[in-house]
Residue frames as a rotation matrix with the C-alpha (Angstrom) as fourth column:
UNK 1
0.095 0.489 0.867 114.14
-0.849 0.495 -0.186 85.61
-0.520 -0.718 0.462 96.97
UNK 2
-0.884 -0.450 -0.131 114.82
-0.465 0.876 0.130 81.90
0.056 0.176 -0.983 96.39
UNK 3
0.188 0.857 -0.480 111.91
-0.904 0.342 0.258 79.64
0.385 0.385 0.839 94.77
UNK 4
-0.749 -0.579 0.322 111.36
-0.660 0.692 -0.292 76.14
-0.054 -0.431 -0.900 96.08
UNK 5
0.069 0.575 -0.815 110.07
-0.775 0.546 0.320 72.94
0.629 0.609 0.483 94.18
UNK 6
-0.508 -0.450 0.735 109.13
-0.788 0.588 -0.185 70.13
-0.349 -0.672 -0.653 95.83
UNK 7
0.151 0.438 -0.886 108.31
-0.899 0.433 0.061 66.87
0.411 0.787 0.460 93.87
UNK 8
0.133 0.047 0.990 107.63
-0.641 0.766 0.050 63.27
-0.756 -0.641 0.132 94.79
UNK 9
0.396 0.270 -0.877 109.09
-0.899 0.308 -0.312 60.31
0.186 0.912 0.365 92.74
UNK 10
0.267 -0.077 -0.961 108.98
0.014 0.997 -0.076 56.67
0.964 0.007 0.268 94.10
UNK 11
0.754 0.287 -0.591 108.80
0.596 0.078 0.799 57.60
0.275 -0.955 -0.112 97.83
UNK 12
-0.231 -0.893 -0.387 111.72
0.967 -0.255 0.010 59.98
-0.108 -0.372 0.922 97.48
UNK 13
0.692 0.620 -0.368 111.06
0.494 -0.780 -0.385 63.64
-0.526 0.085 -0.846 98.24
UNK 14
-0.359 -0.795 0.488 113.36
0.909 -0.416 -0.009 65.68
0.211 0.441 0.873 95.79
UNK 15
0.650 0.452 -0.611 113.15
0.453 -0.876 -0.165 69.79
-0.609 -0.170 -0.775 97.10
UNK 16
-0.039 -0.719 0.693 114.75
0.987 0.080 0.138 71.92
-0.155 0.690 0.707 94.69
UNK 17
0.338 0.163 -0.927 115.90
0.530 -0.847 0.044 75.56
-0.778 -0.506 -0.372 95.64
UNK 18
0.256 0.045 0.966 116.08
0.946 -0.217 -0.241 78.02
0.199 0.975 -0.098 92.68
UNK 19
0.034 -0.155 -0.987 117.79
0.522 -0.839 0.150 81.31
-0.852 -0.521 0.052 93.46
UNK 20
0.928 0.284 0.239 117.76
0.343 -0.410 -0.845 84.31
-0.142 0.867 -0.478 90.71
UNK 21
0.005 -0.935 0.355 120.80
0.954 0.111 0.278 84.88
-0.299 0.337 0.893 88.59
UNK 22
-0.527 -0.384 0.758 122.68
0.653 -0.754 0.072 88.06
0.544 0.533 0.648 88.41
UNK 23
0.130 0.417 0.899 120.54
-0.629 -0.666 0.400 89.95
0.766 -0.618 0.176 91.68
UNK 24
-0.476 -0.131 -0.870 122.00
0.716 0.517 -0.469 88.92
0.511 -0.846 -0.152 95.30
UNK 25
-0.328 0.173 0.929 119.91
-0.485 -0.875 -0.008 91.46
0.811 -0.453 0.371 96.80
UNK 26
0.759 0.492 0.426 117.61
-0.608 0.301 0.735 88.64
0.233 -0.817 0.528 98.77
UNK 27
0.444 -0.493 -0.748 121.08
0.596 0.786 -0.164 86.52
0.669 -0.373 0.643 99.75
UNK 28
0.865 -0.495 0.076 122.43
-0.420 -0.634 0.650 88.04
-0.274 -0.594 -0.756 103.11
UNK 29
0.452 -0.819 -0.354 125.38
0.249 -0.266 0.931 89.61
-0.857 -0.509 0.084 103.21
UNK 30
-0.541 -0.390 0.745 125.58
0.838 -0.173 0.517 90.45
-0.072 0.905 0.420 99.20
UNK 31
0.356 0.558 -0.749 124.89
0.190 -0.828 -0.527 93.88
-0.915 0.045 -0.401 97.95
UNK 32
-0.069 -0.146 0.987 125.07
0.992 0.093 0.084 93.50
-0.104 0.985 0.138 93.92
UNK 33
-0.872 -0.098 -0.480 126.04
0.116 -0.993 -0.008 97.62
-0.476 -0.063 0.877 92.63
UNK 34
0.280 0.933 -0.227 122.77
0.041 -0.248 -0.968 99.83
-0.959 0.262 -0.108 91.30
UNK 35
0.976 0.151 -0.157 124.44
-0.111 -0.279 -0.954 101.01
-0.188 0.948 -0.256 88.23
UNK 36
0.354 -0.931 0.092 127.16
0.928 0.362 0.086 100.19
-0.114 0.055 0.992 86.03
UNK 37
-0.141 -0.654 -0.743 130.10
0.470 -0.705 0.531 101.83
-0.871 -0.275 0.407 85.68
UNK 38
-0.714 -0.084 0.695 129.02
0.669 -0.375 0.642 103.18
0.207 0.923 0.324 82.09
UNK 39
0.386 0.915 0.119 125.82
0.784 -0.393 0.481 104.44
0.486 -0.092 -0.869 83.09
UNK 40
0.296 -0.460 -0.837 128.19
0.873 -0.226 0.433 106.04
-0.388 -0.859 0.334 85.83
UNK 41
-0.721 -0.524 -0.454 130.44
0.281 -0.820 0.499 107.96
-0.634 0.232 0.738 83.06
UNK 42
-0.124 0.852 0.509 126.87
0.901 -0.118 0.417 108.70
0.415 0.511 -0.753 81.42
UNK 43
0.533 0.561 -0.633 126.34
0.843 -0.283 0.458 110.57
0.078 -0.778 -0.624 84.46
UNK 44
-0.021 -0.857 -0.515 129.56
0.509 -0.452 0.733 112.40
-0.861 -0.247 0.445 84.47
UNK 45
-0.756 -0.251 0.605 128.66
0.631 -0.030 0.775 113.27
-0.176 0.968 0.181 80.66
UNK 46
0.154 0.887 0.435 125.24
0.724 -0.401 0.561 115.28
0.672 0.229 -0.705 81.43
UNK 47
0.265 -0.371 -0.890 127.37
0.674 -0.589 0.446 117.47
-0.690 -0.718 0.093 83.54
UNK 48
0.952 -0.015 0.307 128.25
0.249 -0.546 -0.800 119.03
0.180 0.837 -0.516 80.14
UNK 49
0.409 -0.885 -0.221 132.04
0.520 0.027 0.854 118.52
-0.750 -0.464 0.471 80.86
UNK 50
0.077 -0.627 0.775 132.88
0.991 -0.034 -0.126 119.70
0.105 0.778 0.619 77.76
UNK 51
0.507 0.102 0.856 131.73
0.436 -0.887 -0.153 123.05
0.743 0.451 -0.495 77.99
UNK 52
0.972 -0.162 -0.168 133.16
0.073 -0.473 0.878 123.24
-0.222 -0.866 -0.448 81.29
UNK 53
-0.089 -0.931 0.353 136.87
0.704 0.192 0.683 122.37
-0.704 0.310 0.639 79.79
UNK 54
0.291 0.007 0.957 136.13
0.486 -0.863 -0.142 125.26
0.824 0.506 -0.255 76.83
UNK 55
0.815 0.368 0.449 136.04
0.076 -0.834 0.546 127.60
0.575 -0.411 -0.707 79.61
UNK 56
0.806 -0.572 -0.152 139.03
0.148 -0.054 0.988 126.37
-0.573 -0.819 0.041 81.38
UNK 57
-0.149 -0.773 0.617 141.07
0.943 0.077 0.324 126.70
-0.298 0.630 0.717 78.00
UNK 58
0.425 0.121 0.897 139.89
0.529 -0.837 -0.138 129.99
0.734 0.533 -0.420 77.30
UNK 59
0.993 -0.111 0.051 140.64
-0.116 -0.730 0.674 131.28
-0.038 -0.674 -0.737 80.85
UNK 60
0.521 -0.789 0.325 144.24
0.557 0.603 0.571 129.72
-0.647 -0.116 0.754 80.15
UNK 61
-0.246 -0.497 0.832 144.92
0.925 -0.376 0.049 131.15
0.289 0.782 0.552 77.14
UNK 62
0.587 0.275 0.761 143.38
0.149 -0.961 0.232 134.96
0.796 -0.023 -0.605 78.30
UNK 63
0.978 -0.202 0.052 145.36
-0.078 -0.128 0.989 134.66
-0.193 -0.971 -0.141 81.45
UNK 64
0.025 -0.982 -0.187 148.63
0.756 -0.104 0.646 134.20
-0.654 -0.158 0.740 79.70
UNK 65
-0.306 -0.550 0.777 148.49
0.876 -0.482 0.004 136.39
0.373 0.682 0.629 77.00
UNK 66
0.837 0.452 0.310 147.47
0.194 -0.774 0.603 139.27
0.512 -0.445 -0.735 79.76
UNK 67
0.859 -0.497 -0.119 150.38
0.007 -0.222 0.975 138.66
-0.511 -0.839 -0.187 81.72
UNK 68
-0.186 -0.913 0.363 152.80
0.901 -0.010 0.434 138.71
-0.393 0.408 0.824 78.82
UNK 69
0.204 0.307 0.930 151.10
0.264 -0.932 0.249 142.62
0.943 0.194 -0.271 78.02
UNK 70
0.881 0.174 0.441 151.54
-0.205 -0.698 0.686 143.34
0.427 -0.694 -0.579 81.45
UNK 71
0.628 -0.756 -0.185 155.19
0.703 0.448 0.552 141.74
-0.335 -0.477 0.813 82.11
UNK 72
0.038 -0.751 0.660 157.17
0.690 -0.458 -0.561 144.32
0.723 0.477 0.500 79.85
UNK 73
0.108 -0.536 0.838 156.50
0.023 -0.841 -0.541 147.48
0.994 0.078 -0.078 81.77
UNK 74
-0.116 -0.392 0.913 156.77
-0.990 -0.025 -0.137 145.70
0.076 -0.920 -0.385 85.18
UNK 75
0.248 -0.176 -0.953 158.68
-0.473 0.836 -0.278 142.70
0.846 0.519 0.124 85.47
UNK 76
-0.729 -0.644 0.231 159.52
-0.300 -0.003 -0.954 143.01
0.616 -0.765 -0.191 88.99
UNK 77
-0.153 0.810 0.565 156.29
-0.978 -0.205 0.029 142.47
0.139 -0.549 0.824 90.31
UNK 78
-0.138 -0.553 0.822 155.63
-0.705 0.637 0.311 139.26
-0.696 -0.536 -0.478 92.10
UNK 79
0.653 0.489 0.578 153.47
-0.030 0.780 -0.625 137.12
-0.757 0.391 0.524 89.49
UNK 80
0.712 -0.608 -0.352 155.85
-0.627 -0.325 -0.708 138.67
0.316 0.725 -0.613 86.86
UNK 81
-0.223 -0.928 0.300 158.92
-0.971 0.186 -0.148 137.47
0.081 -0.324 -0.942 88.90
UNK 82
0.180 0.403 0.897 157.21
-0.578 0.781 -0.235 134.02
-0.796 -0.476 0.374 90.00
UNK 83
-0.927 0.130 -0.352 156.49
-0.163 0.705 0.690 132.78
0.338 0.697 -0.632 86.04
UNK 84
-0.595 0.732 0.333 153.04
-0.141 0.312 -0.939 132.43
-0.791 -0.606 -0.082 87.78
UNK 85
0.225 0.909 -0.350 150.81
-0.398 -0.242 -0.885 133.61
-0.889 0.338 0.307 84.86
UNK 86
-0.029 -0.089 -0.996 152.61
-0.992 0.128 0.017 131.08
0.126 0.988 -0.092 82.59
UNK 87
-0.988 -0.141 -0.063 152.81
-0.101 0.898 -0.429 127.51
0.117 -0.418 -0.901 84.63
UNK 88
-0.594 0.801 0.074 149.38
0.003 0.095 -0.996 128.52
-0.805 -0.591 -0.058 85.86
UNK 89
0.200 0.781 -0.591 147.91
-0.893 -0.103 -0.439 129.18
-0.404 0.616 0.677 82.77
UNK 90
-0.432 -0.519 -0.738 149.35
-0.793 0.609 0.035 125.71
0.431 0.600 -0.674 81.37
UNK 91
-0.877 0.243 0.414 148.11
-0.341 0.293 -0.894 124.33
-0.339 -0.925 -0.174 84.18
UNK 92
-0.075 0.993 0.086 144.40
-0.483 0.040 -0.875 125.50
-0.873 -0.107 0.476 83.71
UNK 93
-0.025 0.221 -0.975 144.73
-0.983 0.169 0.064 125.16
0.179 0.960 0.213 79.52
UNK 94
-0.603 -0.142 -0.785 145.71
-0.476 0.854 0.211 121.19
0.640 0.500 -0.583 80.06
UNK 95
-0.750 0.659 0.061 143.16
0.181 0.292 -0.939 120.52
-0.636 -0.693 -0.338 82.78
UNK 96
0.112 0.854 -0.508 140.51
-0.666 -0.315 -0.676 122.33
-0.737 0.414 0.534 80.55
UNK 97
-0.079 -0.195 -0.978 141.98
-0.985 0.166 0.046 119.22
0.153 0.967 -0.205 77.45
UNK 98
-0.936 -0.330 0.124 141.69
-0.341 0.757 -0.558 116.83
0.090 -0.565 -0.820 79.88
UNK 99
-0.701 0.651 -0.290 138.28
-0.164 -0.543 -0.823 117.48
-0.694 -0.530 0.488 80.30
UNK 100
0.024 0.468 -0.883 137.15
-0.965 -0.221 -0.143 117.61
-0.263 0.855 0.446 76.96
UNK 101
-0.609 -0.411 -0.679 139.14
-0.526 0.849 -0.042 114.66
0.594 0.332 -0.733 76.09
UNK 102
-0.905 0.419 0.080 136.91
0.310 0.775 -0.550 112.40
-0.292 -0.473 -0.831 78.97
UNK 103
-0.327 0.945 0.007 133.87
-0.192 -0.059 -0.980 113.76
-0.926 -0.321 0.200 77.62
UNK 104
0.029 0.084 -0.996 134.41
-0.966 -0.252 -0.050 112.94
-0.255 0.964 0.074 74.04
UNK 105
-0.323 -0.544 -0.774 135.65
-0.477 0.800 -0.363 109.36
0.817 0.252 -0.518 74.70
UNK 106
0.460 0.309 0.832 134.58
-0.876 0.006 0.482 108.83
0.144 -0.951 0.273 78.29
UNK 107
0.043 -0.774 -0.632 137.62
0.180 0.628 -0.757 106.69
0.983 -0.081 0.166 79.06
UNK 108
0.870 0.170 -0.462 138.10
0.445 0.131 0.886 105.76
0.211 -0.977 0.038 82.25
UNK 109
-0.063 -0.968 -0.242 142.07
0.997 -0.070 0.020 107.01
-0.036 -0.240 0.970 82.26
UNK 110
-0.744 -0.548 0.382 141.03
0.492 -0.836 -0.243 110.20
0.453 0.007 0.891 81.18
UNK 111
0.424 0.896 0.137 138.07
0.273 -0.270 0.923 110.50
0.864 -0.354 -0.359 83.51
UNK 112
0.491 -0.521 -0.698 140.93
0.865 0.193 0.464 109.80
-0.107 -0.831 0.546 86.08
UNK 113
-0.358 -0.850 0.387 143.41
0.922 -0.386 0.004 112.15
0.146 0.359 0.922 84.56
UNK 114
-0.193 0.235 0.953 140.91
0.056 -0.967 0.250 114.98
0.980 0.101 0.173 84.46
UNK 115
0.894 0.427 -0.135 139.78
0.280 -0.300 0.912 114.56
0.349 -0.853 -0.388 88.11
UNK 116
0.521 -0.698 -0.492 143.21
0.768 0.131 0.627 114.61
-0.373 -0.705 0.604 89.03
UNK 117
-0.773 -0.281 0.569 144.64
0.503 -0.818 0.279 117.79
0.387 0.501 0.774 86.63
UNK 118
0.025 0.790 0.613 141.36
0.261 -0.597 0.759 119.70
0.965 0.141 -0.221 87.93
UNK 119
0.686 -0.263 -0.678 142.76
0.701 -0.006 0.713 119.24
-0.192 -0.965 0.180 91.61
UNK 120
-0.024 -0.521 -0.853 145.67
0.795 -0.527 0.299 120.78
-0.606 -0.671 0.427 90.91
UNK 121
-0.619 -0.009 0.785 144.24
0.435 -0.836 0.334 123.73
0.654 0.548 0.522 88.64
UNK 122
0.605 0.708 -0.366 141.84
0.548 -0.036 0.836 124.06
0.578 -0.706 -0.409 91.70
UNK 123
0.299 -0.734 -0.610 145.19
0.866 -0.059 0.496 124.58
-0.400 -0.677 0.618 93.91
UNK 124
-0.452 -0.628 0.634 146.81
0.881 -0.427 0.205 126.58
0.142 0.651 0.746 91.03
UNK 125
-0.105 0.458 0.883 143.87
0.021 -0.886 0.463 129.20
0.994 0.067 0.083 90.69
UNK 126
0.853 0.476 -0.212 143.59
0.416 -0.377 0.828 129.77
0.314 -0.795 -0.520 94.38
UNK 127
-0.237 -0.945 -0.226 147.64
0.839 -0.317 0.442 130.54
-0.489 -0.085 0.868 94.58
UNK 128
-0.640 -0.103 0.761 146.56
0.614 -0.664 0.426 132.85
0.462 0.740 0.489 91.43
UNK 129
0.550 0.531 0.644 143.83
0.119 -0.813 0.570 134.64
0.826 -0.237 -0.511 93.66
UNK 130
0.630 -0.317 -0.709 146.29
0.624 -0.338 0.705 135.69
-0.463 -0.886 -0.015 96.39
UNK 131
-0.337 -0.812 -0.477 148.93
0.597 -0.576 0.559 136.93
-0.728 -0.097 0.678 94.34
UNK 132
-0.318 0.172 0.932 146.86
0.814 -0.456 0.361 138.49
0.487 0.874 0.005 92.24
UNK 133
0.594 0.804 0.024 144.68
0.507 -0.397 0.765 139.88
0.624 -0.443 -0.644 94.83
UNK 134
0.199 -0.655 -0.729 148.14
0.653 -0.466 0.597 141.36
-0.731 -0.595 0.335 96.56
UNK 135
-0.937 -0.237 0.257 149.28
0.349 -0.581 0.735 143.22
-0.025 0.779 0.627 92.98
UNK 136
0.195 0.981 0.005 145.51
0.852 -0.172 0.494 144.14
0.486 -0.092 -0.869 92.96
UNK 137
0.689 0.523 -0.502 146.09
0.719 -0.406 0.565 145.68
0.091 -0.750 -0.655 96.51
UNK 138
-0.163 -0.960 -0.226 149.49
0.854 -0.252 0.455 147.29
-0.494 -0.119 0.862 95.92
UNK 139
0.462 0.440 0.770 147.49
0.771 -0.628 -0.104 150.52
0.438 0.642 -0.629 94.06
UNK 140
-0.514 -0.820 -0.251 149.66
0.833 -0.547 0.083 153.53
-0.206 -0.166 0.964 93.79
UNK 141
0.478 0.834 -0.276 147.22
0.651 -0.548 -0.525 156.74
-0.589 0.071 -0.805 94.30
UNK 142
0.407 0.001 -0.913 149.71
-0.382 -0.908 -0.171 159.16
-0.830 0.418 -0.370 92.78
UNK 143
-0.857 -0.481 -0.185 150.21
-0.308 0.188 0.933 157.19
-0.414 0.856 -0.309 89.47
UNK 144
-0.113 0.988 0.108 147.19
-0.405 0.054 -0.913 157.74
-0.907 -0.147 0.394 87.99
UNK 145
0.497 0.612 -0.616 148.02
-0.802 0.053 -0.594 155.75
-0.331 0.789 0.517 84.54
UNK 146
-0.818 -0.520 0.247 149.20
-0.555 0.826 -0.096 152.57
-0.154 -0.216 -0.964 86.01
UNK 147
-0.192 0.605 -0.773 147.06
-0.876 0.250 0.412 150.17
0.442 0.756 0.482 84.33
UNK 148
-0.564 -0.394 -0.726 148.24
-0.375 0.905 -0.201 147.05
0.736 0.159 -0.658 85.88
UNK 149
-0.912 0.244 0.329 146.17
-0.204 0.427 -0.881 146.99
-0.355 -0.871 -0.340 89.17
UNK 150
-0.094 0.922 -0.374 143.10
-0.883 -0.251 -0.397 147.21
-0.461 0.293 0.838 86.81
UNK 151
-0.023 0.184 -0.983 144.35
-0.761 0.635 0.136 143.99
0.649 0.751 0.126 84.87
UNK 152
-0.931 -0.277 -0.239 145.78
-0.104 0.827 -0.553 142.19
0.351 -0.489 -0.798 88.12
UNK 153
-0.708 0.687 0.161 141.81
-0.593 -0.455 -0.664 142.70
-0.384 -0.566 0.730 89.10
UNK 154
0.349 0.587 -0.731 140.65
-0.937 0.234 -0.259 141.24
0.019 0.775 0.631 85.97
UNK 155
-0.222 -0.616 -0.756 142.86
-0.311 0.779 -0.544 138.16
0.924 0.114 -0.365 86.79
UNK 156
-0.741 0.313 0.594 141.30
-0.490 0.354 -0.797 137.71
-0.460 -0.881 -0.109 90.43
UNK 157
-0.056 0.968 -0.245 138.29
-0.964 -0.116 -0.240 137.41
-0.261 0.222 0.939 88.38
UNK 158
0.329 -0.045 -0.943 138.98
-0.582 0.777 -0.240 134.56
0.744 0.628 0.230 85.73
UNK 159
-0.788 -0.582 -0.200 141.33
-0.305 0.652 -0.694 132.91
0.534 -0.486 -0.691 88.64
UNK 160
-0.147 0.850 0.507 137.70
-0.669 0.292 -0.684 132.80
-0.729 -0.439 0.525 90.93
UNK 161
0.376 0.909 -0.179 136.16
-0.837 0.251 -0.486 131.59
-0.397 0.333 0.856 88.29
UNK 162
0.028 -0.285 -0.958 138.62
-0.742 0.636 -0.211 129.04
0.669 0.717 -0.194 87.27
UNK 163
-0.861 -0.419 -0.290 138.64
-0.212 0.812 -0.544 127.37
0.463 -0.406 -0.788 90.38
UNK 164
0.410 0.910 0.056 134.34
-0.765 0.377 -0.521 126.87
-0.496 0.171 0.852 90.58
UNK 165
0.643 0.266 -0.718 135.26
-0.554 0.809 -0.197 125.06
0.528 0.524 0.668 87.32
UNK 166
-0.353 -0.862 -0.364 138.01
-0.641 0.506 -0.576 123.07
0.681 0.030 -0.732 88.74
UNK 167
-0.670 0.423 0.610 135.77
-0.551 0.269 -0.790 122.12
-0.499 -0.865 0.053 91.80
UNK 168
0.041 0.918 0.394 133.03
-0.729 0.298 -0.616 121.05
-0.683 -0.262 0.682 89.94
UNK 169
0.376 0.033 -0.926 134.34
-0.850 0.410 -0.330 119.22
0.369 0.911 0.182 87.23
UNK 170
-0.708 -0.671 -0.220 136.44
-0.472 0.681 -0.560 117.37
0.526 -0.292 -0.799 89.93
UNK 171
-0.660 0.341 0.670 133.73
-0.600 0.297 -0.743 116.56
-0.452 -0.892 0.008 92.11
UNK 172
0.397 0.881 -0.256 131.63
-0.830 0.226 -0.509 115.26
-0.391 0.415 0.822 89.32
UNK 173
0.139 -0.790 -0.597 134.42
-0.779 0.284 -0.559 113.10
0.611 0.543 -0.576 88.49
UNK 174
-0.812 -0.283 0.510 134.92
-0.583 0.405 -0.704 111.76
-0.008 -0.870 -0.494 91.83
UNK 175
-0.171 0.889 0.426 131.30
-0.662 0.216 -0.718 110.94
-0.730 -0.404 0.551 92.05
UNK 176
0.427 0.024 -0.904 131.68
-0.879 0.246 -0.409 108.82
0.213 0.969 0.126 88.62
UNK 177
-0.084 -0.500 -0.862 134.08
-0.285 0.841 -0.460 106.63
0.955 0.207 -0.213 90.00
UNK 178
-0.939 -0.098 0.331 133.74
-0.345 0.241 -0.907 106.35
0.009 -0.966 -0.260 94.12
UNK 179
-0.393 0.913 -0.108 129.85
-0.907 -0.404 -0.117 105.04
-0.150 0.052 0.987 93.55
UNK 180
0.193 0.491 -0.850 130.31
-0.845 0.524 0.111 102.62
0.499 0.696 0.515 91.51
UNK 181
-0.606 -0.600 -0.522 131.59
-0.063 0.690 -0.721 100.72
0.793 -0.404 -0.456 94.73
UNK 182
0.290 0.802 0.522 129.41
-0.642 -0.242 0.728 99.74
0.710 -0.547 0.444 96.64
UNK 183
-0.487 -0.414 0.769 130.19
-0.873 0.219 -0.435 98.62
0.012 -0.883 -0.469 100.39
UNK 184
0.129 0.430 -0.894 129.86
-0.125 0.901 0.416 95.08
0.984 0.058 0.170 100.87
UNK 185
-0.274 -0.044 0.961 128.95
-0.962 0.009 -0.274 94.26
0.004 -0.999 -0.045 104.43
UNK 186
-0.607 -0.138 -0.782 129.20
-0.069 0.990 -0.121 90.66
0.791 -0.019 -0.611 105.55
UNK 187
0.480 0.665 0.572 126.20
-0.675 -0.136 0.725 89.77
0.560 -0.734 0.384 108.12
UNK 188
-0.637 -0.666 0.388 127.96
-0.766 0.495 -0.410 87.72
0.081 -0.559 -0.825 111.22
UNK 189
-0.598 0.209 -0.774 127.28
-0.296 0.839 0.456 84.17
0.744 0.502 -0.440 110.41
UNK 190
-0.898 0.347 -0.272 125.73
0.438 0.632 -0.640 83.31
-0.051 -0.693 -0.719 113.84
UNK 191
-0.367 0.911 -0.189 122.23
-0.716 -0.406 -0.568 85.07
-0.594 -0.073 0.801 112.75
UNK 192
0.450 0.764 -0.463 121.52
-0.848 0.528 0.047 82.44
0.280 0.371 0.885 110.49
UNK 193
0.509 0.229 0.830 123.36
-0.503 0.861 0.071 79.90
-0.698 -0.454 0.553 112.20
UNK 194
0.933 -0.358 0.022 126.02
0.115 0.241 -0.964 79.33
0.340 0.902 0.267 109.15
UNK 195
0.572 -0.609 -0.550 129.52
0.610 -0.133 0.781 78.77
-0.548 -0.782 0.296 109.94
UNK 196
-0.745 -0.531 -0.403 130.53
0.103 -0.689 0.717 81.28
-0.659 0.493 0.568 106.94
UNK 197
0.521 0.830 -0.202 128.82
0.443 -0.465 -0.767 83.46
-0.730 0.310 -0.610 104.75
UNK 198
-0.125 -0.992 -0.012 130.19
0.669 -0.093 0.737 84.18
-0.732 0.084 0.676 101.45
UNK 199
0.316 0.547 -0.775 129.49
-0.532 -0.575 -0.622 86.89
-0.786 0.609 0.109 98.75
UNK 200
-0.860 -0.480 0.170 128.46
0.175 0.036 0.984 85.89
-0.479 0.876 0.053 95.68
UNK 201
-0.519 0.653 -0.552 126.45
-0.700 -0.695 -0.165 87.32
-0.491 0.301 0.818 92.97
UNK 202
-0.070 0.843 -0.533 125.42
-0.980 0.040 0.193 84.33
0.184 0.536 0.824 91.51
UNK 203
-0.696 -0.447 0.562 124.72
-0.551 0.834 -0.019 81.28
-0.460 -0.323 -0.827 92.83
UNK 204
-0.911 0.194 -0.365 124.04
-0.060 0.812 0.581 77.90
0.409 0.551 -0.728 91.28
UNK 205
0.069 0.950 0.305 120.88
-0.963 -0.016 0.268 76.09
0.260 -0.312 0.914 91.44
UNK 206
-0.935 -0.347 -0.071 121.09
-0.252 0.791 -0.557 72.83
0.250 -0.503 -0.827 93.68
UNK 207
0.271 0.924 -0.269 118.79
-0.540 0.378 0.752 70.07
0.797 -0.059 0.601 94.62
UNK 208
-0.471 -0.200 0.859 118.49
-0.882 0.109 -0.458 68.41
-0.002 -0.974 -0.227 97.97
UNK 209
-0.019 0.817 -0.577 117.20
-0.682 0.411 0.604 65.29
0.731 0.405 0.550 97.78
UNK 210
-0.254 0.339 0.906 115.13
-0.947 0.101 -0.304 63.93
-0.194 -0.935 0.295 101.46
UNK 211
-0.654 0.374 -0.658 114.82
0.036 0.884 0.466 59.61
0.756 0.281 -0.592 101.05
């Protein structure tokens, strides 16, 4: 809200309109943001990103070195054949460093970098729970000391669970940076009778002076 002096000196009225610096909430058609953008990656930091990036490097590294124990005695199989359970784990391992890395530094590039590496390890582990979940289903009843459908099981698991973290680490991301914009809406000048209406966040202080 705008203050307003009015003073008499030698028959001249001087009115003098004071607005507050650095809040356009009471000027229509400005909408000034709630919180900066630090406070923002503050937010994005009490999400405990780090630990969530541990977990995506651990499921990286346990996912490949399972599927190089289970590639020798069948190599034909599809993830075998694909290269799946090595891209994908690379995938998850540099999404999960990404991760860390914006919560140690909260940089804005690598706040960006991780939302966007956590998409596609999101993508990645759901590819990894179909074809896992097909080797899974491919269980031979009369080979009863075929191990592999027991690990490709254990790899549906971690691949679920890698793509929770990938969801949430992205969505907390997102929410870091798509906030901190707030929508400016412009009221249509003919409500107050103005032939334009411009945003700004701070405006001067000006005197009118009435002879």
């Amino acid at each position: 809200m705008s203050n307003s002096v009015t003073t008499t000196t030698n028959g001249i009225v001087v009115v003098t309109h004071v607005h507050p610096m650095g809040n356009a909430a009471g000027v229509p058609g400005v909408n000034s943001p709630i919180q900066s953008f630090s406070s923002r990656l503050e937010r994005f930091r009490k999400v405990h990103p780090k630990a969530l990036g541990t977990v995506q490097i651990m499921i990286g590294g346990i996912m490949l070195l399972m599927g190089i124990v289970t590639s020798a005695p069948h190599p034909y199989n599809i993830v075998v054949f694909s290269g799946f359970f090595v891209w994908g784990s690379i995938i998850h391992v540099i999404a999960g460093s990404l991760t860390v890395a914006a919560d140690n530094t909260l940089n804005p590039c690598l706040v960006k970098g991780s939302l966007g590496m956590n998409v596609v390890a999101a993508v990645t582990a759901f590819i990894g729970i179909i074809l896992y979940s097909l080797e899974a289903a491919s269980f031979r009843y009369y080979v009863y000391d075929n191990r592999s459908q027991g690990v490709s099981g254990v790899m549906v698991i971690l691949s679920l669970l890698e793509f929770i973290v990938s969801i949430c680490v992205s969505s907390f991301a997102c929410k870091a940076f798509c906030q901190y914009y707030p929508n400016h809406q412009a009221v249509p000048p003919e409500e107050y009778g103005m032939g334009t209406v411009f945003q700004q966040n701070n405006l001067p202080l000006y005197t009118a002076v009435v002879p």
